[in-house]
N, C-alpha and C positions, 0 to 999 in steps of 0.2 A: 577775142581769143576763146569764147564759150563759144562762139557759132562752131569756130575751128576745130574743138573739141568734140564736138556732139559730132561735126561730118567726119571728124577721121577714126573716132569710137568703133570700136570691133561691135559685130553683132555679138545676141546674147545666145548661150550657148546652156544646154544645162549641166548642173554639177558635174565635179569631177566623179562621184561616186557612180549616178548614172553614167556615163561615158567612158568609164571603167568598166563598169558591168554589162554595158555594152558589147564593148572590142571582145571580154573573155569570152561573151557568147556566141562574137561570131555576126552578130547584127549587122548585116548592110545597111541601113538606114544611119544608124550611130556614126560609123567608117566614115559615106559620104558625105556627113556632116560636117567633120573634124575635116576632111579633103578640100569640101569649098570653102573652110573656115580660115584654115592654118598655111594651105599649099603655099600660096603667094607668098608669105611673108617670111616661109623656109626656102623658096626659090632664092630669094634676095639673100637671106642669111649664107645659104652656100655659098653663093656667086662668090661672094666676099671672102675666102676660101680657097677657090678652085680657078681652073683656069679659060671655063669657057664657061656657054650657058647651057650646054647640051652635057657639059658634066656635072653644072651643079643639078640638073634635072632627074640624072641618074642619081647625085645623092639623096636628093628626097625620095627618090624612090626606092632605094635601099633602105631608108632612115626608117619610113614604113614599112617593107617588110618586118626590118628587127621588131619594131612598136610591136605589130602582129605576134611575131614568133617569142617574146618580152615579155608580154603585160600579164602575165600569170605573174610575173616578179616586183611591178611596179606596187611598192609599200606605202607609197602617198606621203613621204618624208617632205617631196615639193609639189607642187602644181603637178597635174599632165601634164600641163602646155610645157613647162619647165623640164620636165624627162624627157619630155621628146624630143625638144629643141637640145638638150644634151647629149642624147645620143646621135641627133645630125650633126652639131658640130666635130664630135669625135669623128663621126663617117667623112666629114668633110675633111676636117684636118690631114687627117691621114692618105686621104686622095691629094691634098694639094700637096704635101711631103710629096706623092708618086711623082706628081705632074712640075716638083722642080719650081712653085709655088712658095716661096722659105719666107718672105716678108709677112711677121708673124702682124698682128692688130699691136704690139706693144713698142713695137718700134717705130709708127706712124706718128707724126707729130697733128695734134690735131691742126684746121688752114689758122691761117691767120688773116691781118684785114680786119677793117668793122663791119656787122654784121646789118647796121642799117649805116645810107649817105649819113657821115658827119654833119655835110650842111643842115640836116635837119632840127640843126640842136642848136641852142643857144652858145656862144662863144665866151671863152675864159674873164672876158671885158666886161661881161652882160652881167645884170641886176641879179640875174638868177642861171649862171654859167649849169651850163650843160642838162638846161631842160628846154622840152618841145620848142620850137617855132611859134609853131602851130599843130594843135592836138591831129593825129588821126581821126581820119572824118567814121564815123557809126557806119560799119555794116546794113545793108537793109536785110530786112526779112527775107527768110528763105520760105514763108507759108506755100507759093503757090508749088506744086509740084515739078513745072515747066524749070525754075529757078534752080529749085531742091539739086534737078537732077542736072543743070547744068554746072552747079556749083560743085558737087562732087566729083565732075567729071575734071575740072579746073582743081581741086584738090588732089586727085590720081593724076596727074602730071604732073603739077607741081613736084609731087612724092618722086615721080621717076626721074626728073629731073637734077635729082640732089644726086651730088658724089655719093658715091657706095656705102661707106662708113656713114654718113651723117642718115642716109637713106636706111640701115639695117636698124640703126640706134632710133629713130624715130617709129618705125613698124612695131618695133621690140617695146618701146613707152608707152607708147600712145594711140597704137594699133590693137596691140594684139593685149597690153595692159602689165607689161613685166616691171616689178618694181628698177629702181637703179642697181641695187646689188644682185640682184640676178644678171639683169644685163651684164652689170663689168667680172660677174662670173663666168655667163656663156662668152664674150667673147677677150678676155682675160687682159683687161685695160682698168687704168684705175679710174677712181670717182670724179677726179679733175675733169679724165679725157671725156666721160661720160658725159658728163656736164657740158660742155663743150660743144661737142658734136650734136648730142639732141638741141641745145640754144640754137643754135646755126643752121640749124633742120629746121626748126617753128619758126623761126625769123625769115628763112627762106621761102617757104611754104605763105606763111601771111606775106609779105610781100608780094609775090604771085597774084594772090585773092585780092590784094590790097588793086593793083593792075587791074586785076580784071573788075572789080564792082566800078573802076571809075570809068572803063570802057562802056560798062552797058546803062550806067547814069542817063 
């Protein structure tokens, strides 16, 4: 789970204060930054939202203009990352109301199902009921770079591959680094579902990786 943590880790970015004072100034450099950093992770968030992909594209890109035409007003009460992502959801919600979009996040039940084979676990009968089989085998090393970069690329699949909700809740965690009540703030779900969905999201994702390290064994 540390490997998996390190490869889906958001780059580092600096302070909010710089990156404030950035945007008021006008800085292309700063902009582009926050662009390659955030985009992806607010594409998925609208998706979730809206009703196609060519409109949640539009919301991020509304989202930034406001950010632009804003951040004279942004007081640092939350994160950036936390404003921004507020004011897209507002953009978004509000398009998905247009577009007749009404299944809000809070009336989704989160799936259900085990999240890893049952088989894998010890049975009610056994000495020690409902632990491993047999342990998961060690991760090898990602030193060489050839690895590094294969491995990441089988972690952004993995990522796109998850249902939507489990997919925005995991970008939102463990991507981009939004605590849990932020998350069930921006997308207005409670702690339970939160819970839930990001578990089923890493359970998903390592099993993928878990697949592929025995593939290339």
């Amino acid at each position: 789970m540390l490997l998996y943590r390190r490869l889906v880790g958001a780059a580092g970015l600096p302070t909010d204060d710089v990156l404030v004072a950035g945007l008021r100034a006008g800085d292309e450099e700063t902009f582009a930054c926050l662009l390659n950093n955030w985009s992806g992770s607010m594409l998925r968030l609208a998706r979730s939202f809206v009703s196609t992909t060519a409109s949640a594209e539009e919301v991020v890109q509304d989202t930034w203009l406001a950010v632009l035409q804003g951040i004279e007003r942004f007081e640092g009460r939350a994160s950036l990352q936390t404003w921004v992502y507020r004011i897209l959801v507002n953009i978004a919600r509000k398009r998905g109301s247009r577009e007749h979009r009404t299944v809000p996040w809070t009336s989704l039940v989160p799936d259900h199902g085990p999240t890893v084979d049952p088989a894998r676990f010890r049975g009610p009968d056994d000495q020690y009921p409902g632990g491993w089989r047999a342990f998961p085998e060690r991760w090898p090393s990602t030193e060489t770079e050839v690895l590094a970069h294969e491995v990441r690329a089988a972690v952004a699949k993995a990522i796109e591959n998850l249902p939507t909700r489990q997919q925005v809740v995991l970008t939102l965690r463990d991507i981009d680094g939004q605590d849990a009540g932020s998350v069930c703030t921006l997308l207005g779900i409670s702690a339970a579902n939160q819970r839930v969905l990001l578990h089923r999201a890493r359970a998903a994702v390592r099993s993928e990786l878990e697949e592929y390290f025995g593939a290339v064994r």
